[in-house]
C-alpha positions in Angstrom: 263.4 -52.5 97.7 263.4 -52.3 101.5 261.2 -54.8 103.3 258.0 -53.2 104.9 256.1 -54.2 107.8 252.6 -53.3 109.4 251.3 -54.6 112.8 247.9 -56.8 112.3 245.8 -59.6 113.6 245.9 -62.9 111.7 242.7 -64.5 111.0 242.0 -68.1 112.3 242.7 -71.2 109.9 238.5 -71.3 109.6 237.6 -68.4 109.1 240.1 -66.8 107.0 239.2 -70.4 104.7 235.0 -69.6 104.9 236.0 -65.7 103.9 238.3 -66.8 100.8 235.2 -69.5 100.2 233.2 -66.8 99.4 234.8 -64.3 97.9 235.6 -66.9 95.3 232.3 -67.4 94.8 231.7 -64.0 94.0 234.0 -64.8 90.7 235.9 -62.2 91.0 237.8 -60.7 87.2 238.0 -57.1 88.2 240.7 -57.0 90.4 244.2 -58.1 90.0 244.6 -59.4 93.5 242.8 -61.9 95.8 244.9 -62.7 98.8 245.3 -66.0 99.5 243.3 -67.3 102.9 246.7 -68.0 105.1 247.5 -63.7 104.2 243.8 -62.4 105.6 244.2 -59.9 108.3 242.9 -56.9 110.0 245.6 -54.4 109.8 246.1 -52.4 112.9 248.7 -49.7 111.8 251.0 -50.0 108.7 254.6 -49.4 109.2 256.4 -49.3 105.8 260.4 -49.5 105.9 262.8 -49.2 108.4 265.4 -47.2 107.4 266.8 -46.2 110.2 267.1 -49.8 112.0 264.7 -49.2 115.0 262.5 -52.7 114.5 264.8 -54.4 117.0 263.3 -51.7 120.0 259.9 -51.7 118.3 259.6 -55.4 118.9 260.5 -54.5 122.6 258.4 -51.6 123.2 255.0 -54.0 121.8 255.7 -55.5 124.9 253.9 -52.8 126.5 250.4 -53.5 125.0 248.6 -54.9 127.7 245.1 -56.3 126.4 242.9 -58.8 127.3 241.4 -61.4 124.5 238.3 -60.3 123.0 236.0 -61.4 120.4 235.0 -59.7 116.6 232.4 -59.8 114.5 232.7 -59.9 110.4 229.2 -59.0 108.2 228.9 -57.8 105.1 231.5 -56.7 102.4 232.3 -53.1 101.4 234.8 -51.2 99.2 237.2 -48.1 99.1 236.9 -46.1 96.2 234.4 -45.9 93.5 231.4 -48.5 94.1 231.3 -49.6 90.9 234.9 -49.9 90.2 236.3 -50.1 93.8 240.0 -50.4 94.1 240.2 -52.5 97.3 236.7 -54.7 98.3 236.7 -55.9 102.2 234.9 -58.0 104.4 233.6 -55.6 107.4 234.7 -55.4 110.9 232.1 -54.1 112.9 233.0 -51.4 115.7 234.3 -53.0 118.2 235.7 -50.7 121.8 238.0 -53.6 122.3 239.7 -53.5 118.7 240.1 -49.8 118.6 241.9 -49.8 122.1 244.2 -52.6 120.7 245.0 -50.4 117.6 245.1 -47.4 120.1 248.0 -49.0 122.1 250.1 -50.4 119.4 250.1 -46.7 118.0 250.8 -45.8 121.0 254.0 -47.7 121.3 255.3 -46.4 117.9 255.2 -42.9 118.9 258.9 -42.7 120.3 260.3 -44.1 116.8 261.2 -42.0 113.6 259.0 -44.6 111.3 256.6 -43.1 109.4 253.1 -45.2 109.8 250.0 -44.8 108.1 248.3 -41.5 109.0 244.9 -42.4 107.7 242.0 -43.1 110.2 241.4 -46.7 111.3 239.0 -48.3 109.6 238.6 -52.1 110.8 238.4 -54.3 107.9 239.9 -57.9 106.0 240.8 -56.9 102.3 240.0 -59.7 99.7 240.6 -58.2 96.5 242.5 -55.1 95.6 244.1 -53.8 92.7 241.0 -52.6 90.2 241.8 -54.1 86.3 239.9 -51.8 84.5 237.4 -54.7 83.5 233.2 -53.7 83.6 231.9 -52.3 86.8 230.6 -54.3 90.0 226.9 -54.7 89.3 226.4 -57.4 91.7 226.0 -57.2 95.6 228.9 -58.8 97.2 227.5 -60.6 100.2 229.4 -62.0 103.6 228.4 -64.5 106.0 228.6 -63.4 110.0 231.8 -64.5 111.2 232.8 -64.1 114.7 236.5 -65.1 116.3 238.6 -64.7 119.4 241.5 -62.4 119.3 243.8 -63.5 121.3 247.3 -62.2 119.7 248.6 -59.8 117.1 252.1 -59.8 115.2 254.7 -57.9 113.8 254.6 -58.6 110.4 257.0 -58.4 107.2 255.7 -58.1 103.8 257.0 -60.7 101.0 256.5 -59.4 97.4 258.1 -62.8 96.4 256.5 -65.0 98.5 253.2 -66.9 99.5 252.2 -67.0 101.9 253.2 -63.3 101.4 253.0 -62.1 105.4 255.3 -63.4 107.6 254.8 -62.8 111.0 258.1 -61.7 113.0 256.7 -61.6 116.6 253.7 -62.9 118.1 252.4 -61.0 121.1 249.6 -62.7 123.0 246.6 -60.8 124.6 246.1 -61.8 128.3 243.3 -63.3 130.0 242.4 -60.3 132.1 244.5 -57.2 130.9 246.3 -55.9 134.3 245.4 -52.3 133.7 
């Protein structure tokens, strides 16, 4: 299999550890994965493969994304799919201007390639558990602390099947002080 690769924001060492902390306290058994703290992320767009060898001037045109640091807020916890037997449960990101511009101007700077990224609407959020086992349905509320942290870069990552920590970022790109635009 091809590597794959999306474009996200890594969580800090803190509070990717407190959102870990309590989604294993939920005691999870219905799902078949639980990323490990050090993989949390937002995912801004989701690249896949590169079959036609075009990361080199991706990597170049990111360069382009001019953003100043900005802050997030995390609260509460909700799922994609069924409620009871979700296939992926999330801590929420809450609408942020600042985020969706970032996600805005990455996808921008795709555009000019022949990869195919992820089509579906952005919807800000940090998955901690995915992959439904078929066990009883969620009958309890999943609950999640606020969280707030700086954003002050976003990477190029590439997905390890084989690996943990299983995102490995390629490039780093930091956000400015004061964006110049």
């Amino acid at each position: 299999m091809s590597s794959h690769y999306f474009i996200g924001i890594r969580l800090p060492e803190e509070t990717a550890a407190s959102l870990a902390l309590q989604r294993d306290s939920w005691r999870l058994r219905s799902h078949k994965q639980l990323p490990p703290a050090e993989d949390l992320h937002i995912t801004l767009v989701y690249i896949g493969a590169d079959p036609n060898d075009e990361l080199p001037d991706v990597l170049q045109a990111l360069e382009a994304v001019d953003m100043a640091a900005f802050e997030v807020t995390v609260s509460g916890a909700g799922t994609f799919g069924n409620p009871a037997t979700p296939r992926v449960i999330y801590a929420d990101v809450q609408e942020n201007p600042h985020l969706r511009e970032l996600q805005r101007q990455v996808e921008a700077a795709l555009e000019p390639f022949s990869l195919r990224p992820d089509k579906r609407p952005f919807v800000p959020h940090i998955t901690l558990a995915k992959k439904w086992k078929g066990n009883d349905p969620l009958t309890e509320p999943l609950t999640i602390g606020i969280e707030r942290f700086t954003v002050s870069e976003f990477s190029l990552f590439q997905v390890h099947l084989d690996k943990r920590p299983r995102y490995e970022a390629v490039r780093t790109y930091e956000l400015s002080e004061n964006a110049s635009k």
